[in-house]
C-alpha positions as CSV (number, residue, x, y, z in Angstrom):
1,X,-95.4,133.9,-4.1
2,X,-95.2,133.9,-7.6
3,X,-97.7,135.0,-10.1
4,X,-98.4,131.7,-12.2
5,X,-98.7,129.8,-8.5
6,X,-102.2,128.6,-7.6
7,X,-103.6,130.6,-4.3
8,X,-105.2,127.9,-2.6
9,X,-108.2,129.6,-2.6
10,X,-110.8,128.8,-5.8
11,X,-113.8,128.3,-3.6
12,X,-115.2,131.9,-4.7
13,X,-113.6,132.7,-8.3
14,X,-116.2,132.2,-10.2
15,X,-116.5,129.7,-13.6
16,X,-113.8,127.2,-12.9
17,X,-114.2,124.8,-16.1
18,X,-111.0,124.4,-18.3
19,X,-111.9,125.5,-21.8
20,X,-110.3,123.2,-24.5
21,X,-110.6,122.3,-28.2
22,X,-111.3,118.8,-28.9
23,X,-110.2,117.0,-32.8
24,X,-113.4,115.3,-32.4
25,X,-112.5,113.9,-36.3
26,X,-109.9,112.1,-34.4
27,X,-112.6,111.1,-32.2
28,X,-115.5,107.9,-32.3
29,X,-118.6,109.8,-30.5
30,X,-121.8,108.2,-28.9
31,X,-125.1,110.0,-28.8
32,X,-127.8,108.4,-26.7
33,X,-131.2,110.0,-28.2
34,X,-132.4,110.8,-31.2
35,X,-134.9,113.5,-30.7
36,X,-135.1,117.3,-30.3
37,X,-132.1,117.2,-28.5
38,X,-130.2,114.9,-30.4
39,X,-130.9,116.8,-33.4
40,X,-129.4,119.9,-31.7
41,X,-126.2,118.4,-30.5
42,X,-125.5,116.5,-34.0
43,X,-125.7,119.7,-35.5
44,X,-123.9,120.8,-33.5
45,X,-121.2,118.5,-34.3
46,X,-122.0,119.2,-38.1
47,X,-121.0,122.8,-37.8
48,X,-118.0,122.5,-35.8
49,X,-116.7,118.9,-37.1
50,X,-118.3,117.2,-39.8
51,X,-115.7,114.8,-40.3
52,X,-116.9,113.1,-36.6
53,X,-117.3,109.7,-36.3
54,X,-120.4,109.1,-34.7
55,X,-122.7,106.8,-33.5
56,X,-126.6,107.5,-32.5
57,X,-128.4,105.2,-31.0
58,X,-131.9,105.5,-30.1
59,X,-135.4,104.3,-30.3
60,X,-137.1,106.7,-32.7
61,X,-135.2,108.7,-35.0
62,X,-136.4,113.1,-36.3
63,X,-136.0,112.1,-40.1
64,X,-134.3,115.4,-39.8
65,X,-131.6,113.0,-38.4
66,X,-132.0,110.7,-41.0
67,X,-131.3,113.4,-43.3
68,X,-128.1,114.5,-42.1
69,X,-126.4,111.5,-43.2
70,X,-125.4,112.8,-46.4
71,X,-123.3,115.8,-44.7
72,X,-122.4,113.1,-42.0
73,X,-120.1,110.1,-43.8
74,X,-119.4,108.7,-40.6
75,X,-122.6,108.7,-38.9
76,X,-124.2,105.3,-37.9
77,X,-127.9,105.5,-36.6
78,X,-128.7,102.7,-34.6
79,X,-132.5,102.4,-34.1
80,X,-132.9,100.4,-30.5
81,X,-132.7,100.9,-27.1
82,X,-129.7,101.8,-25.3
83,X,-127.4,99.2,-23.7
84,X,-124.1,99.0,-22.2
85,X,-122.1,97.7,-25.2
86,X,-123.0,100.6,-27.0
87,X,-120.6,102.3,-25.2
88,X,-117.4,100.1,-26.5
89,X,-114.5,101.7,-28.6
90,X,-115.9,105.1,-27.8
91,X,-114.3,108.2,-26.6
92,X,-116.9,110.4,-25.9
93,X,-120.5,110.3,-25.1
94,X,-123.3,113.0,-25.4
95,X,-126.6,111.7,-23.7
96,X,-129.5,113.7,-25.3
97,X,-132.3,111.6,-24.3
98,X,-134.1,113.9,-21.7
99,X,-135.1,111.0,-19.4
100,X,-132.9,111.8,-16.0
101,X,-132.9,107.8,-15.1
102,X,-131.4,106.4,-18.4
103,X,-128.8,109.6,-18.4
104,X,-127.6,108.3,-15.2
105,X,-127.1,105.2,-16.2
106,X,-125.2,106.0,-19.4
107,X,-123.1,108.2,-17.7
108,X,-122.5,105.6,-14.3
109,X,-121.2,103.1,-17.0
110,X,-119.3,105.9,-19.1
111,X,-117.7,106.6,-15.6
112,X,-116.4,103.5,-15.2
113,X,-115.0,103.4,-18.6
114,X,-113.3,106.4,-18.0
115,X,-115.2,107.8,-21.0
116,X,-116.1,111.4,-20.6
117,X,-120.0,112.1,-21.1
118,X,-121.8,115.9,-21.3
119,X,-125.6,114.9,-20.5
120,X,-127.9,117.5,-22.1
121,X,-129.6,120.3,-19.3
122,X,-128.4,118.6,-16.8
123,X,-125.3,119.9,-15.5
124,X,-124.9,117.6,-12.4
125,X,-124.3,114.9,-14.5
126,X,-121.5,116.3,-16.9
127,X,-117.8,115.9,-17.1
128,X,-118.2,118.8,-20.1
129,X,-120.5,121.1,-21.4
130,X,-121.0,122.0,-24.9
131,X,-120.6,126.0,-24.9
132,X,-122.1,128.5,-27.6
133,X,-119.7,129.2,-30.5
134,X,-118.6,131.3,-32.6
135,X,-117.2,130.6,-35.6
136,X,-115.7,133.5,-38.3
137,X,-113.0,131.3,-40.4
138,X,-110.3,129.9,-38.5
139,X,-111.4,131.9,-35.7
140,X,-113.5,130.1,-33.3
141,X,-114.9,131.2,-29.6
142,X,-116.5,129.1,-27.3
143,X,-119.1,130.3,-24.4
144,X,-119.0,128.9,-21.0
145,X,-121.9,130.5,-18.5
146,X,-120.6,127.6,-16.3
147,X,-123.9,125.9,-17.2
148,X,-125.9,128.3,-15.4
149,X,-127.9,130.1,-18.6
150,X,-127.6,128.9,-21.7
151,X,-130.0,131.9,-23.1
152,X,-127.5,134.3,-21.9
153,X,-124.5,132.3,-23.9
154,X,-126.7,132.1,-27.2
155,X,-127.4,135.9,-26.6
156,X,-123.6,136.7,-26.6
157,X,-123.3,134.4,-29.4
158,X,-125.3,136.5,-31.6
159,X,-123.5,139.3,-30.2
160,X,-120.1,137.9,-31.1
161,X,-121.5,137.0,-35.2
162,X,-123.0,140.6,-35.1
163,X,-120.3,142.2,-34.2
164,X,-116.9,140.1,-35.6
165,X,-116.8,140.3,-40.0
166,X,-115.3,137.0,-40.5
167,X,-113.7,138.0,-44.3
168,X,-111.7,140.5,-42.1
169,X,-110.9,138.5,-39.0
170,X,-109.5,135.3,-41.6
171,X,-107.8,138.0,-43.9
172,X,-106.3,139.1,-40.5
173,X,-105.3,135.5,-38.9
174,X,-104.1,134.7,-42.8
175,X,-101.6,137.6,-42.1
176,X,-100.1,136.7,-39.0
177,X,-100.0,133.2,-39.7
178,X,-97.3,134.6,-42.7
179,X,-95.5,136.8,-40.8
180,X,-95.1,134.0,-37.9
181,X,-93.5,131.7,-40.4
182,X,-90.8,134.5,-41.1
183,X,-90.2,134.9,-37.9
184,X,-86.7,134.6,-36.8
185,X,-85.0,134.5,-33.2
186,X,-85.8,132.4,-30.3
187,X,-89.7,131.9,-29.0
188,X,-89.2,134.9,-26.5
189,X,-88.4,137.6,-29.4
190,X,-90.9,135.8,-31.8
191,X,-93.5,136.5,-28.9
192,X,-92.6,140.0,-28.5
193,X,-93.0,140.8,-32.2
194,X,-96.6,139.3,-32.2
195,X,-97.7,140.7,-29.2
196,X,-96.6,144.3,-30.9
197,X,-98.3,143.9,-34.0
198,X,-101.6,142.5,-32.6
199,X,-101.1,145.8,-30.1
200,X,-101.1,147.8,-33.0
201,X,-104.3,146.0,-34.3
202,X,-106.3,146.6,-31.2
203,X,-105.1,150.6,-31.3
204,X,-106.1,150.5,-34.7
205,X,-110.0,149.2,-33.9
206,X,-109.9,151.7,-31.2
207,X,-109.4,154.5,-33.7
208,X,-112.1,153.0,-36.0
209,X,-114.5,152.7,-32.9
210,X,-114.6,156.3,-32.1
């Protein structure tokens, strides 16, 4: 059987979620709450995309929230309660408003709008989860505990900003983003030559480390 064939078995391998990187400024997001919770997601967003379109709804507003509008050009805050319509022309959904019976029906309607929801602490409801990251530059790493403990995620967040100088790391990508656009030869051989020179990089650390 060959190598890049699935085994069958995936019952007992652990964290299964497919970690991807979403152009959420290409993207029209709904968030249902506008507390403590929506105030971490939406700076969330802020850090990682400010250019998001987005669209809050909720009853009462943190004026933390209200705040944000000036770093946020295409946020829309939308002081009522939540209804169905809300959820037209959007792509993505992000229910932070802590009350289990309204999350499950934002995200029975998202369903059958095929839009894909992440419900705050409450994995059994998500399609995704919204992992700790990491960001040094162009450089960006994204946590998955598989929704199990956030804490632990966060922990190895700080870890990973401790540990990771991001004027070396973007010095480093800026490099070999030159070198790749020199390149010549088909995409084997350019592989080969990348995968020797970021060898070399990792001996190199290794040296340092000692």
């Amino acid at each position: 059987m060959s190598s890049h064939q699935p085994t069958g078995n995936t019952e007992n391998e652990g964290n299964q979620l497919f970690p991807v990187f979403l152009k959420l400024d290409q993207l029209h997001v709904l968030l249902v709450g506008g507390g403590v919770i929506g105030l971490e997601k939406i700076t969330a967003i802020l850090n990682n995309s400010p250019a998001t379109k987005i669209t809050l709804v909720a009853r009462q507003v943190l004026p933390e929230i209200t705040e944000l509008k000036n770093k946020l050009k295409k946020l829309t805050i939308l002081e009522k309660e939540f209804e169905v319509s809300d959820l037209d022309n959007k792509d993505l959904v992000i229910a932070a408003t802590g009350n289990r019976l309204v999350s499950e029906l934002i995200r029975k309607e998202a369903s059958v709008r095929k839009i894909l929801i992440n419900v705050a602490d409450t994995p059994d409801l998500c399609d995704f989860y919204l992992g700790s990251i990491v960001k040094k530059g162009d450089l960006k790493i994204a946590i998955s505990t598989n929704g199990k403990s956030p804490t632990l995620a966060k922990r190895l967040k700080e870890i990973f900003n401790e540990e990771l100088q991001g004027d070396d790391i973007q010095s480093t990508l800026d490099s070999l983003n030159e070198f790749r656009n020199h390149l010549k030869g088909d995409f084997a051989k350019k592989l080969k030559q990348l995968n020797d020179i970021t060898s070399a990089l990792n001996d190199k650390n290794k040296e340092e480390g000692k």
